[in-house]
Rosetta silent file (secondary structure, phi, psi, omega in degrees, C-alpha in Angstrom):
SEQUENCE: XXXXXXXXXXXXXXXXXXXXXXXXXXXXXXXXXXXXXXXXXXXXXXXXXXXXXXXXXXXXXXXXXXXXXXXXXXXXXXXXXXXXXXXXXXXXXXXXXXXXXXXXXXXXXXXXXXXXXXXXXXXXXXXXXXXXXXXXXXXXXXXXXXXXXXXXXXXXXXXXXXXXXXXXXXXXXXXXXXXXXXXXXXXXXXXXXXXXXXXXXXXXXXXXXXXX
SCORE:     score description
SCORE:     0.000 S_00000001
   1 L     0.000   -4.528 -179.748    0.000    0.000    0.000 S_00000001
   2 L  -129.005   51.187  161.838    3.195    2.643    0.102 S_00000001
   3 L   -56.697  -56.478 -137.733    4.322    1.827   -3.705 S_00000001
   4 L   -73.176   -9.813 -164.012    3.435    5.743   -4.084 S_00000001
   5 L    89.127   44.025 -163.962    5.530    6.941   -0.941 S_00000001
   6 L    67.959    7.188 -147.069    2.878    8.085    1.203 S_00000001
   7 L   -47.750  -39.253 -177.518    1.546   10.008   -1.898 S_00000001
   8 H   -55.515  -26.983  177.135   -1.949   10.473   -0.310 S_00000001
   9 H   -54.523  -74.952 -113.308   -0.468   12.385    2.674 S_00000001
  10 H   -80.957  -20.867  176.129    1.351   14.095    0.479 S_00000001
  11 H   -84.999   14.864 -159.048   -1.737   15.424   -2.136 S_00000001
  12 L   -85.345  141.335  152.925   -4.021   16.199    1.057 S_00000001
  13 L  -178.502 -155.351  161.272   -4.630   19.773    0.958 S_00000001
  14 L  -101.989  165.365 -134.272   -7.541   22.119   -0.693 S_00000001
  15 L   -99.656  145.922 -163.311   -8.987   21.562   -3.675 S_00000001
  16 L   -96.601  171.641 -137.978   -7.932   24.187   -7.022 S_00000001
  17 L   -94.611  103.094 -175.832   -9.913   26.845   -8.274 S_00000001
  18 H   -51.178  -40.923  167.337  -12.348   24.558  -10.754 S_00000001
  19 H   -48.607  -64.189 -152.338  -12.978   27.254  -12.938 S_00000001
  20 H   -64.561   -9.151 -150.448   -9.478   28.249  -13.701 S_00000001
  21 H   -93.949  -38.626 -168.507   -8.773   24.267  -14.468 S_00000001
  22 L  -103.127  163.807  147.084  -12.083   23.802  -16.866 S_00000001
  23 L   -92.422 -162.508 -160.777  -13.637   25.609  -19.415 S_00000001
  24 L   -92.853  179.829 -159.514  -17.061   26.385  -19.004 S_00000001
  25 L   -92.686  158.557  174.167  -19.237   23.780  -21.128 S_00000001
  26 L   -48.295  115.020 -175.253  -20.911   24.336  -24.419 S_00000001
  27 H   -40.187  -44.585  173.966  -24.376   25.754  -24.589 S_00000001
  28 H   -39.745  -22.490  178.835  -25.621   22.497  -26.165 S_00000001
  29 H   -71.859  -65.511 -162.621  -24.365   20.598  -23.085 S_00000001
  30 H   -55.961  -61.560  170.334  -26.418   22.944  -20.946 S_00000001
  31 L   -31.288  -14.431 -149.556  -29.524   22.789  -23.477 S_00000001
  32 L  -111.831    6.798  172.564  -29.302   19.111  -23.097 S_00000001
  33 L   -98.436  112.409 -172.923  -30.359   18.754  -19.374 S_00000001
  34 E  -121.456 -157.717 -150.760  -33.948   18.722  -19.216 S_00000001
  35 L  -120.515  -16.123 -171.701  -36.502   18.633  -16.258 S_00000001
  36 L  -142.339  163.193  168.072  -38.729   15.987  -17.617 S_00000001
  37 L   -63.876  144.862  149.986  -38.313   12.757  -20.630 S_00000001
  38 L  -111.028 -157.873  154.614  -38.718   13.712  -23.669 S_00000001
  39 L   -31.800  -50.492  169.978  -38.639   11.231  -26.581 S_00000001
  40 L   -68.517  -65.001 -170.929  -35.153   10.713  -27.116 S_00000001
  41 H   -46.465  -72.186 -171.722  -34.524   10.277  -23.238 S_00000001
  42 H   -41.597  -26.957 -174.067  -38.058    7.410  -23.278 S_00000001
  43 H   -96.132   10.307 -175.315  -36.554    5.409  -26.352 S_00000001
  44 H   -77.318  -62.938 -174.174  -33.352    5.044  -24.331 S_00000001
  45 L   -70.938   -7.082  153.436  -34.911    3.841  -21.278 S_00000001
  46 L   -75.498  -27.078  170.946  -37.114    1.123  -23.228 S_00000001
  47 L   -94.983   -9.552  176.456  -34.322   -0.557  -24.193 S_00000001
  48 L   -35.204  127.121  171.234  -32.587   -0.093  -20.770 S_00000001
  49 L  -123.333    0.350 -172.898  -31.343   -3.824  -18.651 S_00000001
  50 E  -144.496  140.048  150.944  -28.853   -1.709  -16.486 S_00000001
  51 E   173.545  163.396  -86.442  -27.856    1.154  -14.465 S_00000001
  52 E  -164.263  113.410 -158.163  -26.202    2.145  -10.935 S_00000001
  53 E  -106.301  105.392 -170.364  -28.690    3.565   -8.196 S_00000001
  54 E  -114.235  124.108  129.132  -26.638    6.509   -6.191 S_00000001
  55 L  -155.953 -152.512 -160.501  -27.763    7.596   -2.475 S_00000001
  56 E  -167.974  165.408 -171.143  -27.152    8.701    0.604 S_00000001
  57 E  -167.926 -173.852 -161.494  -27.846    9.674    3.779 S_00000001
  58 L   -70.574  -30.020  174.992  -26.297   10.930    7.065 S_00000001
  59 L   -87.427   17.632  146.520  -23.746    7.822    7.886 S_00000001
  60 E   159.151 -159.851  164.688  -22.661    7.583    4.169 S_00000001
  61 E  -144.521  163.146 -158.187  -23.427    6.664    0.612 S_00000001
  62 L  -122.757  177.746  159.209  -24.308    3.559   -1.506 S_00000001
  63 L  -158.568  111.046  171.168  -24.050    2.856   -5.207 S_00000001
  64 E   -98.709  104.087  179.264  -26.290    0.043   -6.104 S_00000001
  65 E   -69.897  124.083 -169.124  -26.099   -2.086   -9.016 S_00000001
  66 E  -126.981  110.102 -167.961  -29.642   -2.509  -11.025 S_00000001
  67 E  -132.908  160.367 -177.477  -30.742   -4.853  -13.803 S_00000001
  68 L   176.912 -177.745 -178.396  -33.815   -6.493  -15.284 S_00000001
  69 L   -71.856  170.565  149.116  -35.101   -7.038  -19.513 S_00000001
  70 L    14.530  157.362   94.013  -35.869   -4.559  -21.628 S_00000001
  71 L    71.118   40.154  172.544  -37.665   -1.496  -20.112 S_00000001
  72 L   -67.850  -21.867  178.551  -37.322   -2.713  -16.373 S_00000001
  73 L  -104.673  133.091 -148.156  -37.716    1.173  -15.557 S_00000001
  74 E  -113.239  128.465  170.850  -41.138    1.614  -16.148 S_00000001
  75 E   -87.013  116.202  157.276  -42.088    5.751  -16.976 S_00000001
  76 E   -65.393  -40.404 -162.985  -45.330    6.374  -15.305 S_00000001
  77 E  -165.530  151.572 -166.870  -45.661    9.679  -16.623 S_00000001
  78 L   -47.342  -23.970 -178.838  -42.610   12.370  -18.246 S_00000001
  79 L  -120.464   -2.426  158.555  -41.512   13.131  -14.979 S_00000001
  80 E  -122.579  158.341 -158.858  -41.790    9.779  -12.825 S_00000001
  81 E  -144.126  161.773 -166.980  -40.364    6.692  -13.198 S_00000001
  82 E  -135.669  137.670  171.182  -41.024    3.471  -11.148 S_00000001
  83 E  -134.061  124.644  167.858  -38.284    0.051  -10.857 S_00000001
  84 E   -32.754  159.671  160.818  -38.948   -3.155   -8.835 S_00000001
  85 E  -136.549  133.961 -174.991  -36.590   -3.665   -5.966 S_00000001
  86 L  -111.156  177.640 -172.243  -35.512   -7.820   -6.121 S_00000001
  87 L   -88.509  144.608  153.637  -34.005   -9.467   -3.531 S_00000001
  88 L   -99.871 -133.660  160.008  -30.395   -8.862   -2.733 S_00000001
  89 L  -102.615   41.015 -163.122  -28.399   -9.431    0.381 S_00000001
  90 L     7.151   81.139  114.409  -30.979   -7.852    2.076 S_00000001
  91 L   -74.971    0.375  152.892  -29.311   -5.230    3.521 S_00000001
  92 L    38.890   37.809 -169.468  -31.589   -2.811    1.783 S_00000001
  93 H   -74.035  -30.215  165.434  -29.430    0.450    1.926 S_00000001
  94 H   -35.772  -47.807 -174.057  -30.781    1.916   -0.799 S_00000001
  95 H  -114.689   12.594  154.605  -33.965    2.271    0.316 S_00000001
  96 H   -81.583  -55.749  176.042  -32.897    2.821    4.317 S_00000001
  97 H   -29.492  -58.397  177.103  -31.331    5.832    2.549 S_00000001
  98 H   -55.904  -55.277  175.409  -34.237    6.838    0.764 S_00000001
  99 H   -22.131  -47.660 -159.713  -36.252    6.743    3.931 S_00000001
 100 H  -106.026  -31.095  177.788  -33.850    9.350    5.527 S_00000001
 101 L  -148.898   93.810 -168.869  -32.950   11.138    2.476 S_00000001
 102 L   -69.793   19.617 -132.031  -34.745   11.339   -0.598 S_00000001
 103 E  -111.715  150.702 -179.762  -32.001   12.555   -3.142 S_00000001
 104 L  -164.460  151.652  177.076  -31.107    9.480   -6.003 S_00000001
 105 E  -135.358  129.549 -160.432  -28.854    9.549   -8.676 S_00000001
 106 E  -136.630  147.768  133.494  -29.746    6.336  -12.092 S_00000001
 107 E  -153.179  117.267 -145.120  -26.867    6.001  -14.454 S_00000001
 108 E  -105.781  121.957 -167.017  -27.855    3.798  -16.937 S_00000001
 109 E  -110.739  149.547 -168.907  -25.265    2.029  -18.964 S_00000001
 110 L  -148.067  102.183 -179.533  -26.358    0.234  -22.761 S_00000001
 111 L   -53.143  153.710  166.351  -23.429   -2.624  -23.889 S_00000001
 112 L    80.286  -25.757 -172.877  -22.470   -1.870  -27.039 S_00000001
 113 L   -89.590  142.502  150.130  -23.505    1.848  -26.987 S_00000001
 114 L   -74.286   66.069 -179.955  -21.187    4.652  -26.557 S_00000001
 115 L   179.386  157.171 -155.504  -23.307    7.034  -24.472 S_00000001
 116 E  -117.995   92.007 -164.200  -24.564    7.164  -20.636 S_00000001
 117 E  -100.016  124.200 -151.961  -28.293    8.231  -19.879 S_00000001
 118 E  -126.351  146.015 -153.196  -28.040   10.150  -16.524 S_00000001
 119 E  -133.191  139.067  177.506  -31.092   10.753  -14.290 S_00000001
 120 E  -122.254  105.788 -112.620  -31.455   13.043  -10.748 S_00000001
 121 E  -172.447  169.655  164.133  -34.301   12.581   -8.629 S_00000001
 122 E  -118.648  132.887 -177.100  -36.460   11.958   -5.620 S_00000001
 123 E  -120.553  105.605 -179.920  -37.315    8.546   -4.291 S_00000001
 124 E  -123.805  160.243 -174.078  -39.719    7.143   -2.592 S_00000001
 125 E   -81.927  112.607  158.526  -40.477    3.204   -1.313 S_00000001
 126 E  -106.772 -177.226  161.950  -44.009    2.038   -2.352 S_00000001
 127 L  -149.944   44.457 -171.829  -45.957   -1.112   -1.989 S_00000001
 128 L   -97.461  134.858  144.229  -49.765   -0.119   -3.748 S_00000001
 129 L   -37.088  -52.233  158.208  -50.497   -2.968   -5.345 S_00000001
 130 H   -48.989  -33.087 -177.449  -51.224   -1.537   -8.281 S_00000001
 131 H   -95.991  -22.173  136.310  -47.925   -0.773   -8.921 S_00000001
 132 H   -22.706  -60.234 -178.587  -46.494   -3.675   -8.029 S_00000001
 133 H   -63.239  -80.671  150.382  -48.680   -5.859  -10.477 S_00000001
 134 L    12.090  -46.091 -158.852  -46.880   -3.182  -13.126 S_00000001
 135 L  -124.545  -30.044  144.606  -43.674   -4.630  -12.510 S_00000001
 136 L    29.827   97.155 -175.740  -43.942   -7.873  -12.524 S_00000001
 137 E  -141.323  141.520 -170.089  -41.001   -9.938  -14.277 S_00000001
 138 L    20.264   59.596  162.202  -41.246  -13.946  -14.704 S_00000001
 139 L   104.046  -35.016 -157.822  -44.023  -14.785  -12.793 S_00000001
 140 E  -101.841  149.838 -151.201  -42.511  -12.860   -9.773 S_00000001
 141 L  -111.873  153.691  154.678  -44.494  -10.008   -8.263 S_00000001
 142 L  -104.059  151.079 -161.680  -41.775   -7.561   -5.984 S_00000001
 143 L   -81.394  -17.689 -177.008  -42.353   -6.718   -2.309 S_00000001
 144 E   163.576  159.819 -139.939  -41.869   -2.916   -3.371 S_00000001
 145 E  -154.774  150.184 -169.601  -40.605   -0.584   -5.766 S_00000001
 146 E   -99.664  128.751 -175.509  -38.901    2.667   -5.934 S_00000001
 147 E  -147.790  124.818 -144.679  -40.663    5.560   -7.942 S_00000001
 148 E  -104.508  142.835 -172.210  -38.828    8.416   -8.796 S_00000001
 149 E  -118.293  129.586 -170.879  -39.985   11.870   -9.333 S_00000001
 150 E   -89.509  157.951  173.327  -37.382   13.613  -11.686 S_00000001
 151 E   -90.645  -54.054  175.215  -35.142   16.843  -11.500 S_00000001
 152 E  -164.322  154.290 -154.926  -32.966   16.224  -14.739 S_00000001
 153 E  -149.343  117.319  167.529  -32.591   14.017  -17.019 S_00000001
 154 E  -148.240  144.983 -171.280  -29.240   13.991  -19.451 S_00000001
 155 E   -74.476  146.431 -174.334  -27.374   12.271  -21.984 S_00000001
 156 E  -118.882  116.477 -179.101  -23.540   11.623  -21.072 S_00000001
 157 L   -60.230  164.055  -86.703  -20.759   11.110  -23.728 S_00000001
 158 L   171.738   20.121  162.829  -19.490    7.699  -23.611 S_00000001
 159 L   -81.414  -28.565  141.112  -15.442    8.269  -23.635 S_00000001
 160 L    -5.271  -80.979  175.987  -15.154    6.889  -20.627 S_00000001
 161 H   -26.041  -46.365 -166.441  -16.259    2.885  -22.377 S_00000001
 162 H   -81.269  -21.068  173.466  -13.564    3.728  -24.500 S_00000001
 163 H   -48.440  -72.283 -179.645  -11.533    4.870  -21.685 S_00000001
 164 H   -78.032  -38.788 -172.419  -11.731    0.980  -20.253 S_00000001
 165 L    69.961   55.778  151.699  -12.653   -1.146  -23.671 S_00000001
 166 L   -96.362  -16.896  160.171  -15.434   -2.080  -22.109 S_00000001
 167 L  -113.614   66.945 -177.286  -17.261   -3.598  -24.256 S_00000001
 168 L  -109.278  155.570 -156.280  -14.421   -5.047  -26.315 S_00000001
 169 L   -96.605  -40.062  156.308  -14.110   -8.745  -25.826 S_00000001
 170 L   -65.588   26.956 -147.361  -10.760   -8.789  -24.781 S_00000001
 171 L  -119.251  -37.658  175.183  -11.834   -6.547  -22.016 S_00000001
 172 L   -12.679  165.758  125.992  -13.489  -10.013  -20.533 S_00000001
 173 L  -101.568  157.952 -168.282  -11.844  -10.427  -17.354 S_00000001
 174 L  -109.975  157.082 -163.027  -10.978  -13.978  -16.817 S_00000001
 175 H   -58.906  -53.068 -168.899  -12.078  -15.870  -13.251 S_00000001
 176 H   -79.996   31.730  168.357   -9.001  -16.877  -12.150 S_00000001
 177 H  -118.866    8.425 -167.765   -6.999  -13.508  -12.315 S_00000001
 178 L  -148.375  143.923  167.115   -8.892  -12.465   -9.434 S_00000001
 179 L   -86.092  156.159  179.278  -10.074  -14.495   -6.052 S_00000001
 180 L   -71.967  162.126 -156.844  -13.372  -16.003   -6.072 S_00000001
 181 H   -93.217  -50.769 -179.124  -16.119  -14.932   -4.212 S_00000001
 182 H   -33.179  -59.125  178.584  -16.144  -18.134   -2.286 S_00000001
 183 H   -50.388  -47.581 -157.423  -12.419  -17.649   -1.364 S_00000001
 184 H   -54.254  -57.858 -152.956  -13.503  -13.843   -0.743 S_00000001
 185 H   -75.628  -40.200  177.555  -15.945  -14.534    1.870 S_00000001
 186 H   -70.112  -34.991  153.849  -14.049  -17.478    3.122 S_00000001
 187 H   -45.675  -63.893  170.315  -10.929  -15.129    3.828 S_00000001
 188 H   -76.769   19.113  176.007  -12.956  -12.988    5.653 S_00000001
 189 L  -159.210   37.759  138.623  -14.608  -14.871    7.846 S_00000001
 190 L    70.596   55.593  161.036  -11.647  -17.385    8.547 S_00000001
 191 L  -113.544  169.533  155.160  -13.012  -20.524    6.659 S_00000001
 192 L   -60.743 -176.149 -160.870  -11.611  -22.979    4.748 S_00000001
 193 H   -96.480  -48.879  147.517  -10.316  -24.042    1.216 S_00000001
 194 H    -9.948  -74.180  148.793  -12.963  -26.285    1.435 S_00000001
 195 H   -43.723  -39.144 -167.591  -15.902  -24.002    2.417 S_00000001
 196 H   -57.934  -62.086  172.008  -14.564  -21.861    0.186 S_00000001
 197 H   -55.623  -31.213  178.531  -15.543  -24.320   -2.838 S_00000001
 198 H   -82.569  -54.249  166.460  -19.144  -24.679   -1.500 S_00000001
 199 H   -21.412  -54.960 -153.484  -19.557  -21.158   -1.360 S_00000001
 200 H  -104.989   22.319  152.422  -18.676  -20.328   -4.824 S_00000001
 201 H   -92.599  -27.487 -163.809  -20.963  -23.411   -6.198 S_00000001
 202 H   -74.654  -26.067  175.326  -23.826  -22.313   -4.179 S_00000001
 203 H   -68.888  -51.740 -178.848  -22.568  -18.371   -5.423 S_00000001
 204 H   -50.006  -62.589  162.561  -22.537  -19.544   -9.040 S_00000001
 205 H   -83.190   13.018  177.176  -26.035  -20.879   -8.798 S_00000001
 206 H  -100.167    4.120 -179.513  -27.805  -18.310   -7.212 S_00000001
 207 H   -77.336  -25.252 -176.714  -26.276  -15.710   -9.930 S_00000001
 208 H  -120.479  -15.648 -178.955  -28.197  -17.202  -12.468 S_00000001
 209 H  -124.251   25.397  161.773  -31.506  -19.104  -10.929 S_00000001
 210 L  -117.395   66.170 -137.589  -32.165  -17.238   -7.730 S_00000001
 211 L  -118.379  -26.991 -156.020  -33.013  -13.775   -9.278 S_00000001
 212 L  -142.758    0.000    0.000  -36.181  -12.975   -8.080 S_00000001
C-alpha cells in the first residue's frame, strides 16, 4: 500500500480553483439537461437492462447495481419513473437511505452503446399494489418498488467505455486472475479451502436461478 511513498499524505490539501482548471461547457451541453423525458430520453430507457442507483444519507453513501429485460424502468408519466426492488443481500441500503434522504442519482449504462443516460431525482419506497402488479417480471411479483420523481434528465458522452474497452471482448476479465467470491468470503470470515468451494458453487447458482 506505500508503492506511491505516502503520496496520499502528500496530495491532502484544498482543492484548485475549478474554474481556472475547466472551461465552461458548451451551450448544447447545458440545453441538453432537461426537467422531464422527452422522446429521445423514453426510447433510451425502453431498451434499458442496467444502471447504478446513487444515495445517501447521514452515515454515508451507496451505489447500487440494477438490472432487469428490456424497459425494467417503467415511466409512469414524463416526470416519474417506477423500478422493482428484487431481492439482494438484504441489507436494503438503498432504500434505508431513501427513507432518511430522498435525493437518487440512475446512471444507466447500454453494452455496445457509446453514451450514458443520466437521471437526478427523488425517491420514494411504495408497496400499492397496483404498482407492483406493473412490474412484474417472470411470474414474480416484488415486495416494493422505488418511484422516482425527476429533476434532470441527461445524456452523457461515452469516452469513458472507450476509456476501459469495455465492451471489447478482450476486455473479458478472466475468473481466475482475481479471487473467487467463495475464497472472498471465506478469507474474511476465517473458513476454509474447502468451504470456500461450497460457497462459490452455491454463489454460481444463485447468480443465475435465484433472481427474483
Amino acid at each position: 500500500m506505500e508503492a506511491n511513498g505516502g503520496l496520499a499524505e502528500r496530495v491532502a490539501g484544498p482543492a484548485p480553483a475549478l474554474d481556472a482548471l475547466y472551461t465552461q461547457p458548451d451551450a448544447r451541453i447545458l440545453n441538453g439537461v432537461k426537467p422531464e423525458l422527452t422522446p429521445f430520453h423514453s426510447a433510451y430507457l425502453q431498451i434499458a437492462t442496467f444502471f447504478v442507483l446513487a444515495t445517501g444519507r447521514g452515515c454515508g453513501l451507496d451505489a447500487s447495481p440494477r438490472g432487469g429485460p428490456p424497459g425494467f424502468v417503467r415511466a409512469l408519466d414524463p416526470r416519474t419513473l417506477a423500478f422493482a426492488d428484487w431481492r439482494g443481500n438484504n441489507r436494503i441500503e438503498s432504500m434505508r437511505n431513501l427513507v432518511e434522504d430522498d435525493r437518487l442519482g440512475m446512471l444507466f449504462l447500454f453494452p455496445g452503446l457509446e453514451v450514458f443516460l443520466r437521471i437526478n431525482g427523488r425517491g420514494r419506497i411504495s408497496a400499492a399494489p397496483e404498482l407492483l402488479q406493473c412490474l412484474v417480471e417472470s411470474g414474480h411479483e416484488p415486495k416494493s418498488a422505488i418511484v422516482v420523481s425527476i429533476d434532470e434528465v441527461l445524456f452523457h458522452c461515452g469516452k469513458a467505455v472507450n476509456r476501459a474497452r469495455l465492451w471489447e471482448p478482450s476486455s473479458q476479465v478472466e475468473r481466475d486472475k482475481v479471487p473467487s467470491m467463495g475464497q472472498v468470503v471465506a478469507g474474511l470470515n476465517a473458513l476454509g479451502p474447502e468451504q470456500a468451494a461450497a460457497i462459490d458453487t452455491r454463489y454460481d447458482d444463485a447468480m443465475r436461478n435465484n433472481l427474483y
